[in-house]
C-alpha positions as CSV (number, residue, x, y, z in Angstrom):
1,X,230.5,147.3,150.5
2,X,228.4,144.6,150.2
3,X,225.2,144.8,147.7
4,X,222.5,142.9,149.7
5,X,220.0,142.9,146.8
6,X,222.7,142.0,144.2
7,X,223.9,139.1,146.1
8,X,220.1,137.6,146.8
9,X,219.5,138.1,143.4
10,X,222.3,136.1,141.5
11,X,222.4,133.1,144.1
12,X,218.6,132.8,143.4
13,X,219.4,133.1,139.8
14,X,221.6,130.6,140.1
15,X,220.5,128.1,142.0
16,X,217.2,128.3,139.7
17,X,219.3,127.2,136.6
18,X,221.3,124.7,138.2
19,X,219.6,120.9,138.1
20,X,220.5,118.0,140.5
21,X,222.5,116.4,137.6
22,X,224.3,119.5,136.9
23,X,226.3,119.1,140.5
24,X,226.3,115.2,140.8
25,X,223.0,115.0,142.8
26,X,220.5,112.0,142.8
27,X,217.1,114.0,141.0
28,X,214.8,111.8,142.8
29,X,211.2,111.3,142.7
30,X,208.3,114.5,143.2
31,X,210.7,117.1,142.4
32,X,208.3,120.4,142.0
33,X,211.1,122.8,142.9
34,X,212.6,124.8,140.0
35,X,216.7,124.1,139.8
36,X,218.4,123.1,143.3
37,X,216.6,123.4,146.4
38,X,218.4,125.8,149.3
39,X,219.4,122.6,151.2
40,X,221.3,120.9,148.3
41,X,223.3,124.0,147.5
42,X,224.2,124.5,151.1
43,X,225.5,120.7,151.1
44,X,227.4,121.7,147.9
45,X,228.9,124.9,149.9
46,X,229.5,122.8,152.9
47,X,227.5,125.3,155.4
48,X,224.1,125.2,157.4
49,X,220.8,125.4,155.2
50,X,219.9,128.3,157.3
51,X,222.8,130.1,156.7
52,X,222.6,129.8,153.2
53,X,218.9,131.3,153.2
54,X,219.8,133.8,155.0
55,X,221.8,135.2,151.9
56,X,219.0,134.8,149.8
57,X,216.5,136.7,152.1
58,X,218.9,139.9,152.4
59,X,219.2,139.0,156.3
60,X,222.3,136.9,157.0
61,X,225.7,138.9,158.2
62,X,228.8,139.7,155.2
63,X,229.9,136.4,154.1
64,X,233.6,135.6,154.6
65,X,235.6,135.8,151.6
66,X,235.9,131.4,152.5
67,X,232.2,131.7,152.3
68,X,231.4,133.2,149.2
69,X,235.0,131.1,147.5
70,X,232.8,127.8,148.8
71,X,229.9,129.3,147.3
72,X,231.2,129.9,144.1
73,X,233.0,126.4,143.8
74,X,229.9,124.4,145.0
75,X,227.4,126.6,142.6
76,X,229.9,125.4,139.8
77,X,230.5,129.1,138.9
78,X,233.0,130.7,136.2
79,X,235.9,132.6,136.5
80,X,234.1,135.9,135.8
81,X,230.9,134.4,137.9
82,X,233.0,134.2,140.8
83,X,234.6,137.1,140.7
84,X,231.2,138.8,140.3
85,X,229.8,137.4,143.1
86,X,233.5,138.5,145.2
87,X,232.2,142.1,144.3
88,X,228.8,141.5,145.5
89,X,230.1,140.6,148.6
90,X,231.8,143.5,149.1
91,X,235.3,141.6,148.8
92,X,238.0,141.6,146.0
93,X,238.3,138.4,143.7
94,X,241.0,136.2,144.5
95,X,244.1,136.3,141.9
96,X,243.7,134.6,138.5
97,X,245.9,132.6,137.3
98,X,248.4,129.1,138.3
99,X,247.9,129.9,141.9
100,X,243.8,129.8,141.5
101,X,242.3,127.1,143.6
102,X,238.8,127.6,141.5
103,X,237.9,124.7,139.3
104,X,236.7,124.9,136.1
105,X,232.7,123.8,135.9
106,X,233.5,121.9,133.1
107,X,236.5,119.5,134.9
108,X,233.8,119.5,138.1
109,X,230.9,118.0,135.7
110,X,232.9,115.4,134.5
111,X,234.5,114.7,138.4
112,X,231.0,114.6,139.6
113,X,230.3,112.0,137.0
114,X,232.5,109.7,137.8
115,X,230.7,108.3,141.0
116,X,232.1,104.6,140.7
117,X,235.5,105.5,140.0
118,X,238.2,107.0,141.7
119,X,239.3,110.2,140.6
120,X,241.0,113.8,142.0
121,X,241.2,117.1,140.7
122,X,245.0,118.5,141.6
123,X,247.0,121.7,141.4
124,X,250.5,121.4,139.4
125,X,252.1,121.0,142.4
126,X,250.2,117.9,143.4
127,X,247.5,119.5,146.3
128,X,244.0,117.8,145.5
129,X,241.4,120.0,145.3
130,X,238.8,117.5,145.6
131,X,238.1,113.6,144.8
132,X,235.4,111.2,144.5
133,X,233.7,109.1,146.9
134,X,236.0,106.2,145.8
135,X,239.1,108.6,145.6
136,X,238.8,109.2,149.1
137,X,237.9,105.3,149.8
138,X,241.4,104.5,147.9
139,X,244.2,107.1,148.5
140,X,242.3,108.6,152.0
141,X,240.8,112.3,152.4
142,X,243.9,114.4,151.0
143,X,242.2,117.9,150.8
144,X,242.4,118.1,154.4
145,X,246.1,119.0,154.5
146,X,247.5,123.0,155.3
147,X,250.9,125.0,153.9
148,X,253.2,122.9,152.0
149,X,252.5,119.4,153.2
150,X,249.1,119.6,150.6
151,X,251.7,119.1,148.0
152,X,252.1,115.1,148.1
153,X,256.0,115.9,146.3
154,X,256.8,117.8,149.9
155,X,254.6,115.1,151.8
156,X,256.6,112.3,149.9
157,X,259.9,113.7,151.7
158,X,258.7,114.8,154.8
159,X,255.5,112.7,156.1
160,X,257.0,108.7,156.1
161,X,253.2,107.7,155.9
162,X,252.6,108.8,152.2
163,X,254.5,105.9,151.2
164,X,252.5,103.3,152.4
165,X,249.8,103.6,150.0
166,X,252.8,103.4,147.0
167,X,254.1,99.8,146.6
168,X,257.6,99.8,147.2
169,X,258.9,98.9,144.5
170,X,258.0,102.5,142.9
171,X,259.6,104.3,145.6
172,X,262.8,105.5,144.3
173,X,261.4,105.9,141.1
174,X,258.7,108.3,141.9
175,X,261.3,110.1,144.5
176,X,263.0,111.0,140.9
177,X,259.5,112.1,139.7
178,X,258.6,114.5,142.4
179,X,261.6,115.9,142.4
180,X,262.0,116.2,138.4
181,X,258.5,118.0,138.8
182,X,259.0,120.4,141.6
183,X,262.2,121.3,139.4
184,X,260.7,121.8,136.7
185,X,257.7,123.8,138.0
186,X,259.8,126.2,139.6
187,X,261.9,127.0,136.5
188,X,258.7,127.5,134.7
189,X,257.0,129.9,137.9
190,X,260.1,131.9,138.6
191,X,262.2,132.0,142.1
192,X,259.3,133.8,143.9
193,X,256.9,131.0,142.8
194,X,255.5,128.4,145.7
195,X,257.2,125.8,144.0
196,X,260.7,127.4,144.9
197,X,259.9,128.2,148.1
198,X,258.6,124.1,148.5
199,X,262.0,123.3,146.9
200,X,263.7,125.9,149.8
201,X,262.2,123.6,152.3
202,X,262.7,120.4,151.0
203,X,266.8,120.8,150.3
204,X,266.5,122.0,153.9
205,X,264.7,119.5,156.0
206,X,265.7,115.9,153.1
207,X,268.7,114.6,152.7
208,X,267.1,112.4,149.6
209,X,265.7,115.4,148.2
210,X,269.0,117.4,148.0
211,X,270.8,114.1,146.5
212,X,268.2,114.0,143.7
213,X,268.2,117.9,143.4
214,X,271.8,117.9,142.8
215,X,271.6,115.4,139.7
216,X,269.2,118.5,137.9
217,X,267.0,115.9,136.6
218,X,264.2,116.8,134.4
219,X,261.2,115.3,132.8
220,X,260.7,112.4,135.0
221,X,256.7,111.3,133.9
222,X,254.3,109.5,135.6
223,X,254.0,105.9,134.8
224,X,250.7,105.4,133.0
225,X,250.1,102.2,135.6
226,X,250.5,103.2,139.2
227,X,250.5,100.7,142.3
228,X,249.0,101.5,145.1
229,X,248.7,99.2,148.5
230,X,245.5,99.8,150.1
231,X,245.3,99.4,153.8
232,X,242.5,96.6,154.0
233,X,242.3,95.4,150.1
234,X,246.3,95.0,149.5
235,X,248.2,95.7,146.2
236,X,245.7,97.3,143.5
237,X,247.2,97.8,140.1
238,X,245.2,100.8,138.0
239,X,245.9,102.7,135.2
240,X,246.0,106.9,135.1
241,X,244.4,108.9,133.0
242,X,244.7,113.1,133.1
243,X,242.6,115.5,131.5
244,X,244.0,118.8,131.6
245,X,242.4,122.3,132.4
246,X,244.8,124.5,130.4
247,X,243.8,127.5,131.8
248,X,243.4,126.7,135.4
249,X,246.5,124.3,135.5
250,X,244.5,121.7,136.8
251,X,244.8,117.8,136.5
252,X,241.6,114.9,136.5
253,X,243.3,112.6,137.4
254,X,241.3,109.3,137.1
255,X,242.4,105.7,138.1
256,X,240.4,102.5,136.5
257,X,241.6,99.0,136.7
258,X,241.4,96.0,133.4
259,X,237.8,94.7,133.7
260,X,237.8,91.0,135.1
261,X,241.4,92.1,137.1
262,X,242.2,91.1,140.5
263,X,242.3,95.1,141.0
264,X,238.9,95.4,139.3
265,X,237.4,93.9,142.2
266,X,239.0,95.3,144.8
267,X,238.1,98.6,143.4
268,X,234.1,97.1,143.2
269,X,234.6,96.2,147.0
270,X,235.8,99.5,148.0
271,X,232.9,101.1,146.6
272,X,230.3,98.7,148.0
273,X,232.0,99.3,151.4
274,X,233.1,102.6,151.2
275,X,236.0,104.8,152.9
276,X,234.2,105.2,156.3
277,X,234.0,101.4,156.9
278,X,237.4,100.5,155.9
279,X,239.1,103.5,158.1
């Protein structure tokens, strides 16, 4: 059952503590209001301002169990936060653990940081949580995907359009890398684990994936330079950095380019320009 009071309370709470910089907002000028105003934090939760107040006044309907998990990741909450605020809900906290789509407030500080870069938070099966501005503006909006295909290793073999941002060059080689990764995720998860059942569907629907299955190769890494070939600004060549959340098993994955390169300032024009004007 949902606690009403409870629920007002800790989203006031929170919000109160929380400053613009905290969540990668602009502070701007005349700011009287104590921590985030109601309208930022229901741009963070991607829902209606008036929605959002209506959680805070004790008047709005049971939020969703999507609601209140968009709620806890755009308040930049903890594990134990979130599940708190589950059970203030009157819903049951998502599973802990590999399969958690939750990330850390620390690895969303430092992605909200990073406004001139781009950058993407991923699962270890390659889904992206979330990217940057500039993420978005080099590699296109890749949270927006459903089921398997928000792995880019089942994409790779199944959508012929997730190669053209990958020069071509790299092709077979990061063929070998998916499917050394897949491999060796499922080994590590178990047979029930997502990453067998992705490997299930793969050996049935790619005849490339089943070749490199069959040679049971493992520990294929990512090159530390990857080439990408951007729809409107051609070949960029950026280097790739990871941070890892070892309890979340979440990547930051960052991409910058050598200051003065060719790439450098391609990656300056995209974000002058942005991804909505070069779609």
């Amino acid at each position: 059952m949902i606690d009403r009071t409870g629920l007002a309370e800790f989203l006031r709470r929170r919000r109160e503590s929380l400053q613009p910089e905290d969540v990668g907002l602009p502070r701007g000028q005349r700011r009287r209001t104590t921590g985030l105003r109601r309208e930022e934090v229901a741009v963070l939760c991607h829902m209606s301002t008036d929605y959002y107040a209506r959680l805070e006044r004790q008047t709005g309907p049971q939020p969703s169990e999507q609601m209140i998990a968009a709620i806890a990741q755009g308040i930049h909450l903890s594990l134990d936060e979130r599940d708190h605020l589950f059970r203030l809900a009157g819903h049951s906290p998502p599973a802990r653990g590999v399969d958690s789509e939750h990330i850390s407030p620390g690895l969303l500080r430092v992605l909200d940081r990073l406004h001139d870069t781009p950058a993407e938070v991923v699962t270890e099966l390659g889904e992206t949580l979330r990217q940057t501005p500039l993420g978005v503006a080099l590699a296109g909006d890749l949270t927006g995907f459903r089921g398997p295909a928000r792995s880019i290793g089942y994409r790779w073999f199944t959508d012929a359009d997730t190669r053209e941002r990958y020069a071509p060059e790299d092709h077979a080689f990061l063929s070998r890398m998916f499917v050394s990764g897949l491999r060796g995720v499922a080994a590590l998860r178990g047979p029930d684990s997502r990453a067998a059942h992705y490997a299930e569907l793969l050996l049935d629907q790619s005849e490339e994936f089943r070749h490199l299955w069959q040679d049971h190769e493992i520990g294929v890494r990512p090159r530390e330079v990857k080439n990408f070939v951007h729809p409107e600004v051609g070949a960029l060549e950026l280097h790739c950095q990871t941070l890892l959340d070892p309890n979340q098993s979440h990547q930051l994955i960052v991409y910058t380019a050598i200051a003065g390169s060719e790439s450098y300032e391609k990656l300056r024009l995209l974000s002058v320009v942005g991804s909505q004007a070069l779609r």
